[in-house]
N, C-alpha and C positions, 0 to 999 in steps of 0.2 A: 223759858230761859231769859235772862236780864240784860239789859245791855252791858255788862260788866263783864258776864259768862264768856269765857272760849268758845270760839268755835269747836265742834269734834273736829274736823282738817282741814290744814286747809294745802293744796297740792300744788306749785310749782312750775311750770308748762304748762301748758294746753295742747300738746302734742300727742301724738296716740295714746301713746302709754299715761300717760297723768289725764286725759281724758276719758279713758276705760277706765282708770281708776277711780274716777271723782262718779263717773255715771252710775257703775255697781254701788257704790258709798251713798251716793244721794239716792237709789234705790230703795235703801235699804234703813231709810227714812235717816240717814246722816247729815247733821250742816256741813256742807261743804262750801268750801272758797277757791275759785281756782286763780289764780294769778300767771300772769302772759304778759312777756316783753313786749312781744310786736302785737301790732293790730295785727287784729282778727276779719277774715283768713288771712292766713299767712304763709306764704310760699315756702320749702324747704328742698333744699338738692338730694333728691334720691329717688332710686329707679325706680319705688312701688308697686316694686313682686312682693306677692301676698298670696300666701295659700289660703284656697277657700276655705278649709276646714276652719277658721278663724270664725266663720260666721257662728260654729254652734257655741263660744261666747258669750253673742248677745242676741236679746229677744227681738230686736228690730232688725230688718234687712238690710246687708252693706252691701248688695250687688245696685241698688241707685246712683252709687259714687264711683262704682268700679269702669274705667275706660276701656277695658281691654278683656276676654277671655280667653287664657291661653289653651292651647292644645297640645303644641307639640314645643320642643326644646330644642334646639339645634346648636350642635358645637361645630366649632373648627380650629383649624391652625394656622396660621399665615395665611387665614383667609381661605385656606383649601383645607381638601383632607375632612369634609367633611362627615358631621355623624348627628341625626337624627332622630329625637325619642319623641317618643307618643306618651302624651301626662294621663295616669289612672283617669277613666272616665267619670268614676265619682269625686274625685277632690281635685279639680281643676287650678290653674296658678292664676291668680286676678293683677292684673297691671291699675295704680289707683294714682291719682295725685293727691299727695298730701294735703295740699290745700284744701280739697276736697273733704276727703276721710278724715285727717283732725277735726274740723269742721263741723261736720256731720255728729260724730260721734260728742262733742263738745255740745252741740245741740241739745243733743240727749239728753244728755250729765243737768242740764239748763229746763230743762223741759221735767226732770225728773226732781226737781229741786235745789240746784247749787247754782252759785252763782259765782260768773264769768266775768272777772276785771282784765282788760287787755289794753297793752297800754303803761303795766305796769310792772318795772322792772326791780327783782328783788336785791336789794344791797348788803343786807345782813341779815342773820337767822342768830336767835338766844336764845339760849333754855332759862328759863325763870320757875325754878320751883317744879310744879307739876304741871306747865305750860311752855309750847311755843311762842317765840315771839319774833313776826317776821314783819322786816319793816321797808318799807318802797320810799319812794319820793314826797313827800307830805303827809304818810299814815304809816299806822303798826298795826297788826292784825294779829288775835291771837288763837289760839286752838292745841287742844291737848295732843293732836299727834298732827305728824307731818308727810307729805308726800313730795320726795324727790325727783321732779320729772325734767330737769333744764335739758337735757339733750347731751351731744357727745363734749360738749365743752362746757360743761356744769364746771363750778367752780364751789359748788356745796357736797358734793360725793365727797371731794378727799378728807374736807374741812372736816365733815363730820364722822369719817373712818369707814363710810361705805365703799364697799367693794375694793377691787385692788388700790392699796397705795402709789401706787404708780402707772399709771392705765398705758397701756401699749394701743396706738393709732395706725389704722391701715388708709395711707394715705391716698386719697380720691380727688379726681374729676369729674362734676356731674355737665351734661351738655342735653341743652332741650332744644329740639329743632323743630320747624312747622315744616312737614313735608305730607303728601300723599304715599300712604305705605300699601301696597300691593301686597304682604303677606301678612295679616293682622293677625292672625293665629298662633304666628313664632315669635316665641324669644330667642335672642343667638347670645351663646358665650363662643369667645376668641382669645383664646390661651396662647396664642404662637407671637401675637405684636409685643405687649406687656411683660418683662423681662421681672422673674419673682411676681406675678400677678395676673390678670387678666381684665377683657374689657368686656362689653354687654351691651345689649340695643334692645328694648323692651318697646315693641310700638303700644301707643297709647291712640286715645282721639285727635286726629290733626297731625298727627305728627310721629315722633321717637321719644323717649328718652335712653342716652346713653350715657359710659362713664366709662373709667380706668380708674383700676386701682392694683396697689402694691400693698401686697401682705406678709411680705417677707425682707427684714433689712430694712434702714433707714433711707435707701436712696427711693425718692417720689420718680415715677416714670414721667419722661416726655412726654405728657398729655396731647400737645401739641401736634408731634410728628406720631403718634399712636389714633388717633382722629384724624388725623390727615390721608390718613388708608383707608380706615375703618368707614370711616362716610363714601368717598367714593363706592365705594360698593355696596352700598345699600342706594347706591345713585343719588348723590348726595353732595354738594360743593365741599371741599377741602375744609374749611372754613369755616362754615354752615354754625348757628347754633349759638345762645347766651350760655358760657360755659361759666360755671362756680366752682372754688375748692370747698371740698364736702368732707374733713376726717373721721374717718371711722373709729369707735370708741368702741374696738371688738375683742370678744371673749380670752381672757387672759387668768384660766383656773378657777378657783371655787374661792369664795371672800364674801364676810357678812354680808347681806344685803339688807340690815336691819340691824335701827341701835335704838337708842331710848327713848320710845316714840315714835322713832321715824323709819320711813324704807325710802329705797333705793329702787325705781326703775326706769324703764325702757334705755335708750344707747347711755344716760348715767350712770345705769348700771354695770356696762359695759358687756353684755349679751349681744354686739351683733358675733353674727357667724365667720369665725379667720377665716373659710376653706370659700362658702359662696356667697359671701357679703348679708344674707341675709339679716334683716333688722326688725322686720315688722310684727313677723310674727310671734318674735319674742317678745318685743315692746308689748302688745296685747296681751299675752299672757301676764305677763310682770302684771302691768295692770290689776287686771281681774284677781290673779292669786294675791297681789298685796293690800286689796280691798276687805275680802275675803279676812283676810290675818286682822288687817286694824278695825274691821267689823265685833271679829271676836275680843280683839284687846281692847275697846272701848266698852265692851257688854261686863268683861272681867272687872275692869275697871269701877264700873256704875255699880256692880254688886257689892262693892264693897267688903270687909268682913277681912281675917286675916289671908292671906294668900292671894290678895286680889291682884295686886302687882306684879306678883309671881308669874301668875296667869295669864297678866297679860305680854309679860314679857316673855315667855312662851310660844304664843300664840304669835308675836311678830316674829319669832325664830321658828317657825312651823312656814313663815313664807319664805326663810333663806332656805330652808330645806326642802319644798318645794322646787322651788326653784332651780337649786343643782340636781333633783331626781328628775324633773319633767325635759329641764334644759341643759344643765352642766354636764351632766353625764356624757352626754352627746358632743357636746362641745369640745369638751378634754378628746375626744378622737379624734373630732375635725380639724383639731388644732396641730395635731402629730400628723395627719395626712398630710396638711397644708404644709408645714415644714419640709416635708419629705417631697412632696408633688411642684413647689415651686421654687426649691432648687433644682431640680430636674426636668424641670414641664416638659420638656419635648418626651424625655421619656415615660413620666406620667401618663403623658395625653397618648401615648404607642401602647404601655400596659396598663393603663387605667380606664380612659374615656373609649376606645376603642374596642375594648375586650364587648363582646356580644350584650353580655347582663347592663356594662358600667349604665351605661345611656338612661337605662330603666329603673336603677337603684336609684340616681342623683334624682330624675324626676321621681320619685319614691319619696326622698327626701326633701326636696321641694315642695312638696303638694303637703307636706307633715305625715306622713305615711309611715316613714321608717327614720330612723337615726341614723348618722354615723359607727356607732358602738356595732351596729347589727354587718358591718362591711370591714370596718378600719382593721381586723387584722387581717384579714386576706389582703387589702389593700395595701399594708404596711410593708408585709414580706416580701409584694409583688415587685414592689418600686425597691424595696433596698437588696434584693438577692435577686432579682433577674436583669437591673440596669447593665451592668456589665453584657 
């Protein structure tokens, strides 16, 4: 290749999802370019539940980053009224810090061939002919496809018609406190403080991480007076913790994830989970499946000959599809439970979290075991025909 030549991609973030995607791509003997705002590592607000099953993704082990292994799930309601579950023994839920696991995985991507500029914040994206052309502070980089990984406040999804036109945000609080945690094994959700929403305490090493969030309606919860409860009883100062706003850029229907050249993933995408925040797991998939597609649309491409375009524009609509069979499907449930469970939550949490199975299904669905599709109509009926 010349120094004139495109890059094959060049990706966006450095964050899970554009780092999964750059490592399979550099795998896979592609030039890759990754580009990153902040220096490297870089801290990011959020709880880092992560189902293990994530690891059969990649050939390297992620349990060296991982701070926490969960067991068991515990809910409640105003703090009482608790409920219990035990996570399938084979696909455990990993508590990680970002910092970390971007990181790591970013290594990879580095280690496998592509290379990592951080540091480097992107200003504008053009299409020039049968090339990208993405330009930073002092340079322009070019490469025939692209990967969209800014995170939940991208300001390149909409520009360029990925995913929903108009992203719906579940508005969050992340709070990271240094404390001694005496049950490291549980995670707790608290449905009863968070009005349309709920909060979550995921111990990690040294500490917690905890949040609120609201998934329903525009009005953001008292973060404040919602952690003002929530800590003390995990024996914890009112107070306690560097707390950050963290919005959630979560699942709002089915919307290309893929235009001319380029895709669309991780929270850019807009795949986190409406119903239990989930993020990560999706972002890694996005990843890998959108690798995978511009693997093949760059092969289509080099072949040349009539139809090669075709082909590959195909093959980057083999990852939006994808992506709604493995993810969306699931989603479009979650997203009707979540409507229905947190205008209600107290009776949600009485015929949903309470009922004997519920406890077992969510950790089901946490660990990536089961979807929502495989629950949401029992679940649906339960909450709109027995509330009364």
């Amino acid at each position: 290749m010349s120094a004139a030549d495109p890059l094959d991609v060049i990706v966006i973030g450095a964050g899970a999802a554009g780092s999964a995607a750059a490592f399979h791509l550099a795998s896979r003997g592609r030039s890759v370019l990754i580009l990153e705002r902040e220096p490297m590592p870089r801290a990011k607000p959020c709880g880092g539940g992560m189902a293990a099953s994530v690891q059969r993704w990649f050939p390297f082990p992620l349990l060296p980053v991982v701070d926490q292994v969960i067991e068991r799930v515990r809910f409640s309601w105003c703090l009482e009224d608790p409920v219990v579950a035990e996570l399938p023994g084979d696909s455990p839920f990993w508590i990680v810090r970002r910092s970390r696991l971007d990181q790591a995985i970013a290594e990879q991507a580095v280690q496998a061939g592509a290379e990592l500029l951080d540091r480097s914040p992107v200003e504008a994206i053009e299409r020039h002919g049968d090339h990208w052309c993405v330009v930073c502070p002092g340079h322009r980089y070019r490469a025939r496809t692209l990967v969209v990984a800014d995170g939940s406040a991208s300001p390149f999804a909409t520009e360029l018609g990925l995913g929903p036109p108009r992203p719906r945000f579940a508005a969050a609080v992340a709070a990271e406190v240094e404390a001694t945690v005496l049950d490291p094994a549980t995670a707790r959700f608290e449905f009863g403080l968070v009005r349309h929403g709920f909060s979550w305490a995921f111990p990690r090493q040294g500490g917690w991480s905890i949040g609120v969030g609201t998934f329903v309606g525009r009005e953001a919860a008292d973060a404040d007076a919602v952690l003002g409860r929530l800590l003390p009883s995990l024996g914890l100062p009112a107070d306690a913790g560097e707390r950050r706003s963290s919005p959630l850029r979560v699942w709002d229907g089915h919307h290309p994830l893929h235009g001319a050249a380029v895709v669309v993933v991780g929270d850019a995408a807009s795949l986190c989970d409406p119903f239990l925040a989930e993020g990560l797991r999706p972002a890694l998939l996005s990843g890998v499946r959108a690798a995978a597609a511009i693997d093949a649309a760059l092969a289509a491409l080099a072949a040349g000959g009539a139809g090669d375009e075709g082909a590959a524009s195909a093959a980057l609509a083999g990852y939006t599809a994808a992506m709604r069979m493995e993810w969306g499907e699931s989603m479009a449930w979650g997203r009707r439970i979540a409507q229905v469970f947190y205008r209600v939550p107290k009776v949600g949490y009485q015929l949903g979290i309470k009922r004997p199975t519920a406890p077992r299904r969510i950790a089901q669905i946490l660990s990536g075991e089961m979807g929502y599709g495989d629950i949401a109509q029992r679940v649906i009926k339960r909450l709109v025909f027995q509330r009364g």
